[in-house]
DRENPA-3360 file (N, C-alpha, C; in nm, 2 decimals, always signed):
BEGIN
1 = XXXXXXXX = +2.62/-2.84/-2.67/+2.64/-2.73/-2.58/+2.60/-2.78/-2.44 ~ +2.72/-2.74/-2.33/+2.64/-2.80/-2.22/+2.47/-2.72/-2.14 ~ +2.43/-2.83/-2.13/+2.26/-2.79/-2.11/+2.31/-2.62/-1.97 ~ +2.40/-2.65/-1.92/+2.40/-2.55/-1.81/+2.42/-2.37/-1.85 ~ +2.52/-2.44/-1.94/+2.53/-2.33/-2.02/+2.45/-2.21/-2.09 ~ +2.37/-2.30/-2.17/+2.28/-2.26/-2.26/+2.16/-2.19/-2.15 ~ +2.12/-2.21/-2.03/+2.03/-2.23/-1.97/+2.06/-2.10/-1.90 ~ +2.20/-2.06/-1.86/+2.25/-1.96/-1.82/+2.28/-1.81/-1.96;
9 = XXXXXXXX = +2.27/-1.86/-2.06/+2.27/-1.77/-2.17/+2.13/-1.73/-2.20 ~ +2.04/-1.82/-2.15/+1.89/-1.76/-2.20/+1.86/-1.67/-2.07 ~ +1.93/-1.70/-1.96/+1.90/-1.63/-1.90/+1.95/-1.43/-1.85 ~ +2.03/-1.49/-1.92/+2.15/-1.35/-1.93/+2.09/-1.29/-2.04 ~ +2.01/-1.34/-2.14/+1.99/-1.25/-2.25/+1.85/-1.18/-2.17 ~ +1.79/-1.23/-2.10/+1.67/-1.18/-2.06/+1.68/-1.08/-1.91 ~ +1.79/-1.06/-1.91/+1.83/-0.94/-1.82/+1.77/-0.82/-1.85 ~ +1.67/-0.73/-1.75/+1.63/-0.61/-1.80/+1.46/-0.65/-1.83;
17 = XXXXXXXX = +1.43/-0.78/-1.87/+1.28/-0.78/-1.93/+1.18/-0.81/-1.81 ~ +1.10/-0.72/-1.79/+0.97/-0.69/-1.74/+0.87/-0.67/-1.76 ~ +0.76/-0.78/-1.72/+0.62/-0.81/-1.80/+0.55/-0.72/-1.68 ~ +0.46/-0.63/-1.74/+0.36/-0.54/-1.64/+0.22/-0.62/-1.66 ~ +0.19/-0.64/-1.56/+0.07/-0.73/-1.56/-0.07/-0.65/-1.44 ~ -0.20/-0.60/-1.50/-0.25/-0.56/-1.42/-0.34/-0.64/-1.34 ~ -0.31/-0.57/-1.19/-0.39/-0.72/-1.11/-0.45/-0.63/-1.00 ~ -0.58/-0.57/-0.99/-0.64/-0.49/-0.88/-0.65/-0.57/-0.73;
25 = XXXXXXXX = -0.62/-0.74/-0.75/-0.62/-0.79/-0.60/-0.55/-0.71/-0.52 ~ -0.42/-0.67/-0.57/-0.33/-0.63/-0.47/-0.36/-0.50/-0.38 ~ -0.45/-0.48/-0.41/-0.54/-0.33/-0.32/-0.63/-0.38/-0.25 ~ -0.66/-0.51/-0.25/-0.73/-0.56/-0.18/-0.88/-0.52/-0.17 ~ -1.00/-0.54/-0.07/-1.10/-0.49/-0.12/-1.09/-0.35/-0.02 ~ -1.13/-0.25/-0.12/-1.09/-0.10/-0.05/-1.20/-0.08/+0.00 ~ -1.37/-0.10/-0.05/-1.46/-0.02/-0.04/-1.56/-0.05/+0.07 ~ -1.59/-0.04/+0.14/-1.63/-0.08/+0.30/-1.82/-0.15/+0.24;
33 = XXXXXXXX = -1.88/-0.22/+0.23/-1.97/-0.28/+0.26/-2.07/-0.20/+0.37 ~ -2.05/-0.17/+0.46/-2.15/-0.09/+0.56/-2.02/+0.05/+0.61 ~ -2.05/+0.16/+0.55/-2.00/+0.28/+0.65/-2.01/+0.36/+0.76 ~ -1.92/+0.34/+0.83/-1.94/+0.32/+0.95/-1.91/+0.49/+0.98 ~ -1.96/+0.52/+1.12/-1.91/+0.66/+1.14/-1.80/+0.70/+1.15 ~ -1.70/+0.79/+1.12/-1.55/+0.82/+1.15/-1.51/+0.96/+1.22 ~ -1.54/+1.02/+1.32/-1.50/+1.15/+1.29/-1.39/+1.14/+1.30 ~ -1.30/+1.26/+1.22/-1.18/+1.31/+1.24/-1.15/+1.44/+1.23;
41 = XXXXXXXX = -1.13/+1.50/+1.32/-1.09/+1.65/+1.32/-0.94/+1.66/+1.32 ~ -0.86/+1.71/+1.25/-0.69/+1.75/+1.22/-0.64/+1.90/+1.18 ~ -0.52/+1.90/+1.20/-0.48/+2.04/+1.13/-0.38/+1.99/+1.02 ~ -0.48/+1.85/+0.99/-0.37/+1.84/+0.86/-0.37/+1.90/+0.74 ~ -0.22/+1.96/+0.69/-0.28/+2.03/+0.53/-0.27/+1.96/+0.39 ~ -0.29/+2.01/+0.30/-0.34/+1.93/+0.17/-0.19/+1.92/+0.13 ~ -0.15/+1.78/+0.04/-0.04/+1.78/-0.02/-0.05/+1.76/-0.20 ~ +0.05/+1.84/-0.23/+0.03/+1.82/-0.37/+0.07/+1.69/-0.46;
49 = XXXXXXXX = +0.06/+1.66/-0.60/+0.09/+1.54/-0.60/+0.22/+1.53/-0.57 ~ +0.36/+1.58/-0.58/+0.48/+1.59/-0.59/+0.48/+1.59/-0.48 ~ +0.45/+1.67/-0.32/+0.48/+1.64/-0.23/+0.45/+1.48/-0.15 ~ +0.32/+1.45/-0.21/+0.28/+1.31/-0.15/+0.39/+1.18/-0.21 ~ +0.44/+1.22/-0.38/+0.50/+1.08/-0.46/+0.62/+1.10/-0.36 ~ +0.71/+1.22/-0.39/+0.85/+1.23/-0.30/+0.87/+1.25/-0.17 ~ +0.75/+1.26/-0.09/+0.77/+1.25/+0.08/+0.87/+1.13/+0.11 ~ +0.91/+1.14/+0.22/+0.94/+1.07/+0.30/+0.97/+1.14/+0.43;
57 = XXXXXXXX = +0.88/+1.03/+0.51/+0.83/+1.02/+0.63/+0.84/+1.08/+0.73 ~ +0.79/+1.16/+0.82/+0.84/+1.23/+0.91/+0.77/+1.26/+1.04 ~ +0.80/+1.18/+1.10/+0.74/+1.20/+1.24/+0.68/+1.34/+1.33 ~ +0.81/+1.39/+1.31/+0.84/+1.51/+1.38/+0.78/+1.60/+1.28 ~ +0.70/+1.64/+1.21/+0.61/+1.69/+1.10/+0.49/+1.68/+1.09 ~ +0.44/+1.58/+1.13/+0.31/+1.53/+1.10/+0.22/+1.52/+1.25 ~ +0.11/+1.52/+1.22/-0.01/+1.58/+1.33/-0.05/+1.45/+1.38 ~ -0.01/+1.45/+1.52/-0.01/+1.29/+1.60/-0.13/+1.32/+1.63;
65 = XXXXXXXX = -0.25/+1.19/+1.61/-0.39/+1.19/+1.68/-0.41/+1.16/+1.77 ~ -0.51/+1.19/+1.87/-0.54/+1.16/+1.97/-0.62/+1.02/+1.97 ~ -0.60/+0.97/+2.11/-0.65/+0.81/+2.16/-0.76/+0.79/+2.08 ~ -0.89/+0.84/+2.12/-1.05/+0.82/+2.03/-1.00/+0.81/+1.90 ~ -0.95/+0.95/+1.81/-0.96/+0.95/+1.65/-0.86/+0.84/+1.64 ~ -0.74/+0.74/+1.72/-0.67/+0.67/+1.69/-0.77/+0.52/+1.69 ~ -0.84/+0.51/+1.78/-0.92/+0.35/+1.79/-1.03/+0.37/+1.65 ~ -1.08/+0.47/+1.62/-1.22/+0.49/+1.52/-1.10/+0.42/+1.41;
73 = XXXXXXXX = -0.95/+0.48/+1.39/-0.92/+0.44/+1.29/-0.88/+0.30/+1.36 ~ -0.82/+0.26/+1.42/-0.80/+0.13/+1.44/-0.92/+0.02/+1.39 ~ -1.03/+0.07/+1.42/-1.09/-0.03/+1.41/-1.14/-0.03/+1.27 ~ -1.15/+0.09/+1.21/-1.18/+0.13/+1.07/-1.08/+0.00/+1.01 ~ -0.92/+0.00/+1.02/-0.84/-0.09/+0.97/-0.85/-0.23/+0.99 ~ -0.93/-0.29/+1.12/-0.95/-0.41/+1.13/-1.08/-0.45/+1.05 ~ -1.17/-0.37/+1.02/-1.30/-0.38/+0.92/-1.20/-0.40/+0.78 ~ -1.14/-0.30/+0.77/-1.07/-0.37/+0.61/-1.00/-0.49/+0.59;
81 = XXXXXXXX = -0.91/-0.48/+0.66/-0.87/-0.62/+0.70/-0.96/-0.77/+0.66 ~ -1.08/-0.74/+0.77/-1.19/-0.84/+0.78/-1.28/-0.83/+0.67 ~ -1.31/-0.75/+0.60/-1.36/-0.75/+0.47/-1.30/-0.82/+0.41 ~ -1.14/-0.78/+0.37/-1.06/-0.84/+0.26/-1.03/-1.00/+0.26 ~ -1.03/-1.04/+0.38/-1.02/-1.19/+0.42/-1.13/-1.26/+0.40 ~ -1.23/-1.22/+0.45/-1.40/-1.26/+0.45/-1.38/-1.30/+0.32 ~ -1.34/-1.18/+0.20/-1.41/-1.24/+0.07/-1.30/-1.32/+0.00 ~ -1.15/-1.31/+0.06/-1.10/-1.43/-0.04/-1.06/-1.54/+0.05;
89 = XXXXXXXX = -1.10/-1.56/+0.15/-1.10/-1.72/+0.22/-1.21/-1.78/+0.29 ~ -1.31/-1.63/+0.28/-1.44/-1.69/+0.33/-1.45/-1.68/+0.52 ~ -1.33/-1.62/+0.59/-1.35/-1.63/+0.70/-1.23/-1.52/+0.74 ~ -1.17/-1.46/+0.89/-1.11/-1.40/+0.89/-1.08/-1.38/+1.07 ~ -0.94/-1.34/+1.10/-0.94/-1.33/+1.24/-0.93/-1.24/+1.29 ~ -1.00/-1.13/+1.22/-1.02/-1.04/+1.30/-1.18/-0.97/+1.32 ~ -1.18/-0.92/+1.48/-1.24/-0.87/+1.51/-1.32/-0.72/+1.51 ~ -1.46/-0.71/+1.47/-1.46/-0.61/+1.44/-1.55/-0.54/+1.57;
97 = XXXXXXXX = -1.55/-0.58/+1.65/-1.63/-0.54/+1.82/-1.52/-0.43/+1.84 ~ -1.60/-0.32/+1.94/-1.49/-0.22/+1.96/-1.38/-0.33/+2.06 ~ -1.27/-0.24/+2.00/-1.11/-0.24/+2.08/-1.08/-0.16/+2.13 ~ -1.03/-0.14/+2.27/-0.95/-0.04/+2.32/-0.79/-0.03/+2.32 ~ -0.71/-0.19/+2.26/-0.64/-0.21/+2.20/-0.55/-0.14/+2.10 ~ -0.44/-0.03/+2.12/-0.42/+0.01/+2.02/-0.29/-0.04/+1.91 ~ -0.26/-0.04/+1.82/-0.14/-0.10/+1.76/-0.09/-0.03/+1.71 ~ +0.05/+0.07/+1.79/+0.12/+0.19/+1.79/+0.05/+0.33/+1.77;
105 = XXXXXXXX = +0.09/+0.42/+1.72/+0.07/+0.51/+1.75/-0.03/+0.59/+1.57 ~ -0.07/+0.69/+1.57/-0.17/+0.75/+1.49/-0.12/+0.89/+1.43 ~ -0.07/+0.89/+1.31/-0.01/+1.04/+1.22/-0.11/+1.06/+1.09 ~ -0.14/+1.17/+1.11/-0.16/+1.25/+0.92/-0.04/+1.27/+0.88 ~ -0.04/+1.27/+0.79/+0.05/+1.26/+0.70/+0.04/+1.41/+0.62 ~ -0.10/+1.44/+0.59/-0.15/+1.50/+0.54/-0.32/+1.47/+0.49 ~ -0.33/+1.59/+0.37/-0.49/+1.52/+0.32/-0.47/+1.55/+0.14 ~ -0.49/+1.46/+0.05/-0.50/+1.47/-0.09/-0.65/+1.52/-0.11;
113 = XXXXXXXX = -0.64/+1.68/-0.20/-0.74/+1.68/-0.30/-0.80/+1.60/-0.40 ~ -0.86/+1.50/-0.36/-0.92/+1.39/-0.46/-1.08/+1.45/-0.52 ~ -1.13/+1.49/-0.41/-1.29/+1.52/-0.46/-1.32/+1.62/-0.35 ~ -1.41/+1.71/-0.40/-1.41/+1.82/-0.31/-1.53/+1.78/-0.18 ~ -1.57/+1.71/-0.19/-1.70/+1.65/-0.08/-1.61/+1.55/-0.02 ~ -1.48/+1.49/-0.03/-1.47/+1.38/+0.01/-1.32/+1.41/+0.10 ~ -1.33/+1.35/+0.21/-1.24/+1.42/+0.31/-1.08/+1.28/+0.30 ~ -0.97/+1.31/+0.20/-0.90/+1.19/+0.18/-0.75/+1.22/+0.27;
121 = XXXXXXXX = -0.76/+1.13/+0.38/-0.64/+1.12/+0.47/-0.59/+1.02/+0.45 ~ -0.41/+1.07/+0.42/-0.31/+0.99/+0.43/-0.27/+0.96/+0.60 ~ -0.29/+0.84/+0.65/-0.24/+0.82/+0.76/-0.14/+0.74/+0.78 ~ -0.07/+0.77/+0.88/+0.12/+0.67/+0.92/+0.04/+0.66/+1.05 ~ +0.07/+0.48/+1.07/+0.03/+0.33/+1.16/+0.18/+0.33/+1.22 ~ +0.19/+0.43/+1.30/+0.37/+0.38/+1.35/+0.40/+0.28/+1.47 ~ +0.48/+0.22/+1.42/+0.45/+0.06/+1.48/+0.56/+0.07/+1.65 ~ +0.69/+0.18/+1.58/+0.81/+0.18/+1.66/+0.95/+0.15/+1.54;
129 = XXXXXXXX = +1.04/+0.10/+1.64/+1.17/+0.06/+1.61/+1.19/-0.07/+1.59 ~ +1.23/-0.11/+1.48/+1.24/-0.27/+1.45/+1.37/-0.32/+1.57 ~ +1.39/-0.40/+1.62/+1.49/-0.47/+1.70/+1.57/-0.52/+1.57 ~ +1.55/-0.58/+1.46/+1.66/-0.65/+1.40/+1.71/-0.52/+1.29 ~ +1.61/-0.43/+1.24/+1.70/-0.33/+1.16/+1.74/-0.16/+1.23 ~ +1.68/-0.17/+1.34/+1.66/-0.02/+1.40/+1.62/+0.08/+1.36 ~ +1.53/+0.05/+1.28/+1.44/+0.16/+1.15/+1.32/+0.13/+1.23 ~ +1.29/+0.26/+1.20/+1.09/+0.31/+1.25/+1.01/+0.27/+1.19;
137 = XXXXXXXX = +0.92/+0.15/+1.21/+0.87/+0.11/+1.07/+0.72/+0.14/+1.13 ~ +0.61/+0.08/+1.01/+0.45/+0.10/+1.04/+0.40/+0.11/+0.88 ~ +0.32/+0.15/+0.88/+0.20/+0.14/+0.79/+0.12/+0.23/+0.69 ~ +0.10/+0.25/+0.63/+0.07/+0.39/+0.54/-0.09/+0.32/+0.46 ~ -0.14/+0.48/+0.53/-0.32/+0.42/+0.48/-0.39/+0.50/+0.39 ~ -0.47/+0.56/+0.32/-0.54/+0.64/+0.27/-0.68/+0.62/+0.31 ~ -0.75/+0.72/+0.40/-0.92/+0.66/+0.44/-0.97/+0.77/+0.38 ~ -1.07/+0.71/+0.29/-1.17/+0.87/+0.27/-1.33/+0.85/+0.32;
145 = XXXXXXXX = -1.30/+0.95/+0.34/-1.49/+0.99/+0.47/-1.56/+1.05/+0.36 ~ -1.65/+1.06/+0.40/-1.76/+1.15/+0.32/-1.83/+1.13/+0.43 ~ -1.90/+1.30/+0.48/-1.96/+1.26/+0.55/-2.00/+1.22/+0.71 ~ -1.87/+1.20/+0.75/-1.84/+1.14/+0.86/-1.84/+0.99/+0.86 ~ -1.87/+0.98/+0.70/-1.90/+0.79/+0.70/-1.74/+0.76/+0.66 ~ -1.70/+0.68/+0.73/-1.56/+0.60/+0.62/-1.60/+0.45/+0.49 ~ -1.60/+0.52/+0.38/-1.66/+0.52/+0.24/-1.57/+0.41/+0.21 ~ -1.42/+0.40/+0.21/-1.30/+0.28/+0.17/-1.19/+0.33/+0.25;
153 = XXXXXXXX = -1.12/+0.21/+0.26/-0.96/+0.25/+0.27/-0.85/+0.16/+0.25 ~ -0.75/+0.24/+0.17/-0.66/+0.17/+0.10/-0.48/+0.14/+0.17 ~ -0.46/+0.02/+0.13/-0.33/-0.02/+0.26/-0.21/-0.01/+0.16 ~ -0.15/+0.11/+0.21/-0.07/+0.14/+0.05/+0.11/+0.07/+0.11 ~ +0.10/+0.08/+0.24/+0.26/-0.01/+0.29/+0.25/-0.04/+0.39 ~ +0.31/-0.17/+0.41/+0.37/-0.24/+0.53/+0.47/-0.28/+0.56 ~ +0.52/-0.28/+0.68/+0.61/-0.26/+0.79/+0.72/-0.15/+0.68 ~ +0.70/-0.02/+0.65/+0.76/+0.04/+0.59/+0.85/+0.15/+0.64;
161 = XXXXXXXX = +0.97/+0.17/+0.67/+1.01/+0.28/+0.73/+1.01/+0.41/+0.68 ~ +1.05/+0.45/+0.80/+1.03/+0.66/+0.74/+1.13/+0.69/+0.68 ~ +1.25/+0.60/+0.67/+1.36/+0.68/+0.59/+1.35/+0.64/+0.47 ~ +1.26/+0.61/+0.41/+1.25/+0.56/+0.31/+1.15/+0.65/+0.21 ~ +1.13/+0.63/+0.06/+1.03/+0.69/-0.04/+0.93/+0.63/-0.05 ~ +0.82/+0.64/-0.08/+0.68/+0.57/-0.11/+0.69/+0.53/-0.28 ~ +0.78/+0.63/-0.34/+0.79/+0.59/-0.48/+0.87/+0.54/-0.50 ~ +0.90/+0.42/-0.59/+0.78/+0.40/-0.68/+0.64/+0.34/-0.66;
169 = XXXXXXXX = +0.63/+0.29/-0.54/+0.55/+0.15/-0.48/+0.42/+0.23/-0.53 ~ +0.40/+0.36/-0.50/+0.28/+0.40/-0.52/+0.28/+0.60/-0.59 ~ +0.23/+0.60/-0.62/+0.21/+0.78/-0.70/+0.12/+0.80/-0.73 ~ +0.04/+0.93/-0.72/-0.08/+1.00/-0.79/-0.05/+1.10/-0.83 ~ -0.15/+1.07/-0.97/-0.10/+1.18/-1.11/-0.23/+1.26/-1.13 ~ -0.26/+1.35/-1.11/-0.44/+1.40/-1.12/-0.55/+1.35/-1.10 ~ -0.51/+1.32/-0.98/-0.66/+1.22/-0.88/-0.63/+1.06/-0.95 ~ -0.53/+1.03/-1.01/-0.52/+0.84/-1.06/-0.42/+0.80/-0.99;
177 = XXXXXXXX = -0.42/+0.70/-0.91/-0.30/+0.63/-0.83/-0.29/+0.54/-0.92 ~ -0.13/+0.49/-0.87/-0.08/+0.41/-0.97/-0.05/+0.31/-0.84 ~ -0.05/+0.16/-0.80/+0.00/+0.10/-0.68/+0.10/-0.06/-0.74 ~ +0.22/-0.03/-0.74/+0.31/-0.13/-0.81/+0.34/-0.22/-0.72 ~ +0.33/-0.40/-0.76/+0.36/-0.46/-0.66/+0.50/-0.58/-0.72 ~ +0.58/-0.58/-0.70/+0.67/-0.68/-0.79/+0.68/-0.82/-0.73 ~ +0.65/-0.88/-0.82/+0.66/-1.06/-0.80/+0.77/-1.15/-0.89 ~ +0.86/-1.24/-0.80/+0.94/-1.31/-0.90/+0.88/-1.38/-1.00;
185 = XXXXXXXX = +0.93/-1.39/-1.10/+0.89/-1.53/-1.22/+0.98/-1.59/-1.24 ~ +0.92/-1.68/-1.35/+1.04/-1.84/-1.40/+1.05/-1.92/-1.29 ~ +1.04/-2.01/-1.31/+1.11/-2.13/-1.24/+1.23/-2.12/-1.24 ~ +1.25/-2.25/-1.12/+1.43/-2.28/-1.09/+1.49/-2.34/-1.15 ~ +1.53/-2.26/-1.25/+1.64/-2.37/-1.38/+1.76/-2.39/-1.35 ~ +1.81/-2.29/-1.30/+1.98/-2.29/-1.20/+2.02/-2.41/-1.14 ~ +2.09/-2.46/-1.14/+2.20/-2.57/-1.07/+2.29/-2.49/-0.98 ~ +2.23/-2.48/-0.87/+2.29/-2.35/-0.74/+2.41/-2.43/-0.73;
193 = XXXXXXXX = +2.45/-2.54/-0.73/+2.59/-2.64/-0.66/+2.70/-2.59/-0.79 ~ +2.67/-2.55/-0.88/+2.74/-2.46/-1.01/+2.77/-2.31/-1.02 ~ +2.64/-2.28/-1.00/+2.60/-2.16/-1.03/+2.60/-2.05/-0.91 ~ +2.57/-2.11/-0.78/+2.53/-2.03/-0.67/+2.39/-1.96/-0.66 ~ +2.34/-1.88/-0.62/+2.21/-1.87/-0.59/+2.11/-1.82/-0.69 ~ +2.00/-1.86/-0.64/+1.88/-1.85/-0.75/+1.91/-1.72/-0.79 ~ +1.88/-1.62/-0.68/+1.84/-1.48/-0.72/+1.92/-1.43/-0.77 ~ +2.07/-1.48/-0.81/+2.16/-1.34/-0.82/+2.18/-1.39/-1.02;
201 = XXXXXXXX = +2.07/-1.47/-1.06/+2.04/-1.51/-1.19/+1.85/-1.44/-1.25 ~ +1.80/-1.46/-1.10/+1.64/-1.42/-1.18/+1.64/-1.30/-1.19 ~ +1.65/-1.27/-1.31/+1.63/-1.15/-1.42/+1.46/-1.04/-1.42 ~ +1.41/-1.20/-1.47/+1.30/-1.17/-1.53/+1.19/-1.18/-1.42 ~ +1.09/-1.05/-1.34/+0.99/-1.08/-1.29/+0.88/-1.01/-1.36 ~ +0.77/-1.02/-1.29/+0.66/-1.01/-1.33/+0.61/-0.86/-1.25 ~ +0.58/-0.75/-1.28/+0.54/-0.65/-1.19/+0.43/-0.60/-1.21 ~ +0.35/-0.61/-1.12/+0.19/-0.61/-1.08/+0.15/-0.51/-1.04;
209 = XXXXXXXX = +0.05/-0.45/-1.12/+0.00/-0.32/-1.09/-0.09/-0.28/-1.06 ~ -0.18/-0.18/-1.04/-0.36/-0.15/-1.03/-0.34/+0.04/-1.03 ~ -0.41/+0.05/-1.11/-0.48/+0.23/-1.13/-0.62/+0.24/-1.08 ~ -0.63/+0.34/-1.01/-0.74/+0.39/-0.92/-0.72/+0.47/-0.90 ~ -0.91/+0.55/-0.89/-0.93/+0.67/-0.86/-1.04/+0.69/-0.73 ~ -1.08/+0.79/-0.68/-1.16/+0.76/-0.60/-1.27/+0.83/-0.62 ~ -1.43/+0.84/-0.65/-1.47/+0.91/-0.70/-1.56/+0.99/-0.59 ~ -1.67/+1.03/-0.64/-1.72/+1.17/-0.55/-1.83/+1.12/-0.43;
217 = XXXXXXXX = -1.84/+1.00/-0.43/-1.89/+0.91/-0.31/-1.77/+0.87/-0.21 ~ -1.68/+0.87/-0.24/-1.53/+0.82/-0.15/-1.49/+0.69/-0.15 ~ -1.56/+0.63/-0.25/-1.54/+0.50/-0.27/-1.45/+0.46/-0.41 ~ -1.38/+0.36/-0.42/-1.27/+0.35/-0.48/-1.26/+0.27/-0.63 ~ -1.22/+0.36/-0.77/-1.32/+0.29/-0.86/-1.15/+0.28/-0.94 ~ -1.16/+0.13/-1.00/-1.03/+0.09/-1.10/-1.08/+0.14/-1.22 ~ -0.94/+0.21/-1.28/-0.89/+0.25/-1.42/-0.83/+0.18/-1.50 ~ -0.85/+0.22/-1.60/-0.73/+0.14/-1.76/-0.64/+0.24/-1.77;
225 = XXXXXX = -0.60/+0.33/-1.68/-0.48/+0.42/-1.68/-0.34/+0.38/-1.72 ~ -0.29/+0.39/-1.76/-0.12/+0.34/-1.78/-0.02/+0.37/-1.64 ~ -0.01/+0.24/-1.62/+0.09/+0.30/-1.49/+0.18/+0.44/-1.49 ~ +0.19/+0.56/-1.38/+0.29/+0.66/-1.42/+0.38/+0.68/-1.33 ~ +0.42/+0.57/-1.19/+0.50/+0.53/-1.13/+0.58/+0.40/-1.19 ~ +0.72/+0.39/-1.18/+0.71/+0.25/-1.20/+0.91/+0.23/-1.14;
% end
């Protein structure tokens, strides 16, 4: 049998199979090390879980912050950032000295009932209009305060537009997030000068998950939950 063949039939038979593999890196480190002060005053309102999985995005809806509550979080984001790098390369380029620097503009989204002491804001990092797709794109955060302290915060999308769904990438089901990340597998067995391109053959990837909850300190604790986005 020619080897190309065969190589192409194992691959065709494996259409559809997906290994769920849980990997909490991909949340990167949520929980802040030193909490820092945060005020935030909003008229944002609580969203339920259905409203938060099925939103999509809306500028013109959501409570634009002002300059101050925009840099506390700016810089809140560059502390996570710099946490997250610090611990898996040991060093990191960013700065955590105040900035008056801002990098676009500052939205609630709303606030999730997670814990009744614990103040949890969905915020949109809106960056603008992409030049190469003409989509509004930016950034989608969850910070929870307690306190006035910012306790963790989680980076749920990047460069993501508003016309778009958050699900499946991410969903909460009674205070448990589910945060899906998909990665190709297999190696390159294809003979592209035959066959044409890798991708329009790789079947089989690998989809990377993590379940979390946040508990009554605001800080962010992984579950053995079964993914309920996917």
């Amino acid at each position: 049998m020619n080897i190309y063949f065969f190589i192409l039939l194992l691959i065709l038979t494996s259409v559809s199979c997906t290994i769920q593999q849980r990997d909490n890196k991909i949340v990167g480190s949520p929980n802040f090390s030193v909490q820092n002060t945060i005020i935030i005053d909003t008229d944002c309102s609580f969203l339920t879980d259905d409203e938060f999985n099925r939103a999509i995005l809306d500028t013109t809806k959501m409570y634009k912050l002002n300059r101050n509550t925009s840099l506390q979080i700016q810089q809140a984001i560059n502390r996570s950032f710099y946490e997250f790098e610090t611990k898996t390369r040991g060093k990191s380029d960013y700065v955590l000295a105040a900035d008056t620097t801002l990098f676009g503009s500052y939205f609630c989204m709303g606030k999730l009932d997670l814990q009744s002491s614990v103040n949890s804001l969905i915020i949109w990092n809106y960056y603008g209009i992409s030049p190469l797709s003409e989509r509004e794109l930016g950034a989608l955060w969850l910070l929870n305060i307690k306190d006035n302290k910012l306790c963790s915060a989680i980076h749920f999308l990047f460069f993501f537009s508003i016309n778009d769904s958050i699900y499946p990438n991410i969903c909460v089901n009674n205070g448990v997030f589910t945060y899906n990340a998909k990665e190709l597998g297999a190696p390159d067995l294809i003979n592209t000068s035959i066959y044409g391109k890798i991708e329009d053959f790789k079947s089989k990837y690998i989809k990377q998950f993590s379940t979390f909850k946040v508990n009554e300190n605001g800080f962010v604790e992984f579950t053995k939950d079964k993914p309920m986005c996917r």
